[in-house]
Every structure is written in structure tokens, then in C-alpha cells.
N, C-alpha and C positions, 0 to 999 in steps of 0.2 A: 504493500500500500504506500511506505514513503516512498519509492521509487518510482512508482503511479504518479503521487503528486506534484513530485520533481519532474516529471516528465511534462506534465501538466502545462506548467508554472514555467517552465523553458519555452513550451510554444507558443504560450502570450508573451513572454519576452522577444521571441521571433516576431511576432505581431508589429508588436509596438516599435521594434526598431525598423522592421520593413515601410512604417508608416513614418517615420521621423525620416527616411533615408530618402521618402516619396516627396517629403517635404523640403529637404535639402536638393534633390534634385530639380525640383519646381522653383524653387528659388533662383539657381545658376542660370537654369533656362530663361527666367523671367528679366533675370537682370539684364542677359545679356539681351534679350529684346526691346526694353526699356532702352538699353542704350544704341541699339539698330536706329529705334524709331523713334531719341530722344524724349522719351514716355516719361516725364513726371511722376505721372500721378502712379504708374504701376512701379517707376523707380522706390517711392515712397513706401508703396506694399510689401516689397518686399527686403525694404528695412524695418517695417513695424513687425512684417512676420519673423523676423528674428527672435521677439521674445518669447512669440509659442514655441520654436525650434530649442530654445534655453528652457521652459519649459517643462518639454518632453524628455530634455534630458536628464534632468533631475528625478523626473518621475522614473525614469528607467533604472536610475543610479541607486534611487532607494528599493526599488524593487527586487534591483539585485543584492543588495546590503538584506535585506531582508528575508531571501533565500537562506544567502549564506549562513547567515545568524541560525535560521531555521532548522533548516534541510540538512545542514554540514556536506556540503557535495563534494564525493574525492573524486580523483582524477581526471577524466575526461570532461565529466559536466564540470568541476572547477575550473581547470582549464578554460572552459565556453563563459561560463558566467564573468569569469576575470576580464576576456578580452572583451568582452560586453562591455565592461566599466572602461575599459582603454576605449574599445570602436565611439562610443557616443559624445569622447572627447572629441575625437579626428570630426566626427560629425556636426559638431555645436563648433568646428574651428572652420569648415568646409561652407558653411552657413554665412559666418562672420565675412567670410572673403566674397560672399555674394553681394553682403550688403554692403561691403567697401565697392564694390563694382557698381553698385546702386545709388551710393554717393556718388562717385564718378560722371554717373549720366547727371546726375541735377546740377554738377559743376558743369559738365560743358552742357546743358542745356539750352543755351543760345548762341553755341559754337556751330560755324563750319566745319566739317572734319575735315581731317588732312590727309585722310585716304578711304577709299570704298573700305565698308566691313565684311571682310569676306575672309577672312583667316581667322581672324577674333572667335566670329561664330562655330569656327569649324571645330575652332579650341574648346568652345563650349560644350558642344554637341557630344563629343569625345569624354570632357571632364563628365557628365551628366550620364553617359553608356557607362565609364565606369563605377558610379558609384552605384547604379542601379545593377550591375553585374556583379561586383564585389558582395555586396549587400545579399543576392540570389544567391553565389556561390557559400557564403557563410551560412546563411539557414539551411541549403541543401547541405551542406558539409561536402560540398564538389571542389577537389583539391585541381582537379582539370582545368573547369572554368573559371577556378582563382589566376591560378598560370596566365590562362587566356585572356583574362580581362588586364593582369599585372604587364602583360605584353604592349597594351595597348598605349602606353604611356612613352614606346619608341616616337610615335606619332606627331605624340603633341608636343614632344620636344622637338621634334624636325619643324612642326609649324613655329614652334617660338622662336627655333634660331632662325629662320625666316624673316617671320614679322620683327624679330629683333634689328637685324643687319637692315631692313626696307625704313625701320623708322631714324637708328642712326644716319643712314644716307638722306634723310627729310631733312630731319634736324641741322646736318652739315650744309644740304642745299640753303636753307631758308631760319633764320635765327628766330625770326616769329612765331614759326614753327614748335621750337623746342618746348613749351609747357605742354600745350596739349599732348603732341610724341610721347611725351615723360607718364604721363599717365596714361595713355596708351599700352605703355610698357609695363607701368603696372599692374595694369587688369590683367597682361598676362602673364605678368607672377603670377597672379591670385588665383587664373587657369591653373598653372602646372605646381599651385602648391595643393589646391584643390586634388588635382589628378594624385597625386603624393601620397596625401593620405588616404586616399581609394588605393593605393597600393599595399599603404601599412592593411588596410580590410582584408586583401588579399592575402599579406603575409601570414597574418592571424589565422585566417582557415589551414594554411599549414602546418601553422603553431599546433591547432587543435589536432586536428587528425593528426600529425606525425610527431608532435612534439619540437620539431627543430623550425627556425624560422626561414631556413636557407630556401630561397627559391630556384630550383633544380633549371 
């Protein structure tokens, strides 16, 4: 029966973080159209939705505090409930760089951009598959599609060194330029710190199933 309700009490914890992860990914996506389409008002949204994302984490962190206290779960479910309290960090930090991207759009808000956004989003589109993939592979305990989604982060650093070098060559072209570039540059930190910790997600499903963190 305690094994029954630990068992339980793990798959609402599944729930809940698949639903925080849905919200973390609505987010990234949102910001970065807010700032396609200099959107205000959705830029604002999804800085207010920052504090349910803070939230949901706390509610997860007690939940799991409260297993543990509970249930005393050894090994394998230990393991899961720990990285739990680690993942909703990565999570509640993944969120925060949305909404720095979200500030971003209400600062250039009545800017011209200084280049079509077509890498930016692509950045997004990418950070946003892997957190939704990471997230799948950790509830399924799929050590494959952790791999597969941890792969995926070749990409978005190819697009960053890209849009990196395109904005430096702006910047050097044109000195009026260089603020907006600069933050430019920073949304896409905020992309591949975002993607980063969709990595650490990954690494963690490792963690669990095999115990080491080494990505093979």
C-alpha cells in the first residue's frame, strides 16, 4: 500500500510539472511573438504570468518536501523526487528569461528593427521543442528521447553564432545601431541559456534511470 501511494503521489507530481513546463513553454513562444509583432500588451502577459510560473513552483517544491518527509522514498523514486526539486528550478529560471525577453519588446517598442526576425524565432521555436521534449522524456523515463532532445541544442548554437557575427557586422556598419544589436544579442542568450537548462532536464532522466549524468 505505501508503494501504491508513492506511486500515486509521483504521477501528480508528473502532472503538475508537465503543466508548469506547458506554461514555461507558452511563455518563450509568446515572448518571442510579442516581440515579432512588437505586442505590448501580450509582452506585459507574459511578465505578469511569471508569478503563477513562481507559483507552481513552490507548490511542486512543497509537495515534494512533503513526500519525502512522508513516504521516505529510497533509490530510484529518491532519485526522481530530488531532480524534481532541481528541474523546477531550471524551470522558474527558463520562465524569468522569457520575461526579460518580454521587457525587451516594450523597450524597443517604438523601434525600427535593424534586421528581419527570422533567426531569433527559429531560436525560439527550438528552445520551446526542447523543453516540451525534455519534460516528455523525464515523465516517460525515455533515456533515448532525452539524448535526442539534448542533441538538439547543436542547432541553436549554430543559429546564435550566426545571428551573433550578423549583429556584430551591424553594429560595426552603423554606431546607431549598436543598442538595439546589444539586446538583440541578449534575447539570444536568454534563447540558449533557456535551451541549457532543457539540457540539464535531459541530463536528469539519465541521472534517474542510470545513475550517472554522462551523456553517452
Amino acid at each position: 500500500m505505501p508503494r501504491l501511494h508513492l506511486s500515486n503521489e509521483l504521477g501528480k507530481l508528473h502532472d503538475d510539472l508537465l503543466k508548469m513546463g506547458r506554461m514555461v513553454e507558452e511563455a518563450i513562444l509568446d515572448a518571442i511573438q510579442s516581440l515579432k509583432n512588437q505586442d505590448v500588451v501580450l509582452a506585459q502577459k507574459v511578465i505578469d504570468g511569471d508569478k503563477a510560473i513562481n507559483r507552481m513552483e513552490e507548490d511542486i517544491e512543497d509537495k515534494c518536501i512533503k513526500l519525502i518527509a512522508t513516504q521516505q522514498p529510497m533509490a530510484i523514486d529518491l532519485r526522481e523526487i530530488c531532480s524534481i526539486l532541481r528541474l523546477i528550478v531550471d524551470l522558474e529560471r527558463m520562465a524569468d528569461h522569457a520575461a526579460d525577453i518580454a521587457k525587451t519588446t516594450i523597450r524597443l517598442s517604438n523601434e525600427k528593427y535593424v534586421k528581419p526576425l527570422i533567426h531569433i524565432p527559429r531560436m525560439a521555436d527550438l528552445a520551446a521543442e526542447m523543453v516540451a521534449q525534455s519534460l516528455d522524456a523525464f515523465v516517460k523515463k525515455d533515456v533515448d528521447l532525452a539524448k535526442k532532445t539534448w542533441a538538439l541544442d547543436k542547432e541553436i548554437d549554430s543559429i546564435y553564432k550566426g545571428v551573433y557575427n550578423e549583429l556584430i557586422m551591424i553594429m560595426i556598419d552603423d554606431q546607431e545601431k549598436i543598442a538595439q544589436s546589444t539586446y538583440f544579442l541578449f534575447i539570444c542568450k536568454h534563447l540558449e541559456r533557456i535551451a541549457d537548462y532543457a539540457k540539464n532536464v535531459c541530463e536528469k532522466v539519465v541521472y534517474i534511470q542510470t545513475g550517472d549524468y554522462w551523456m553517452k
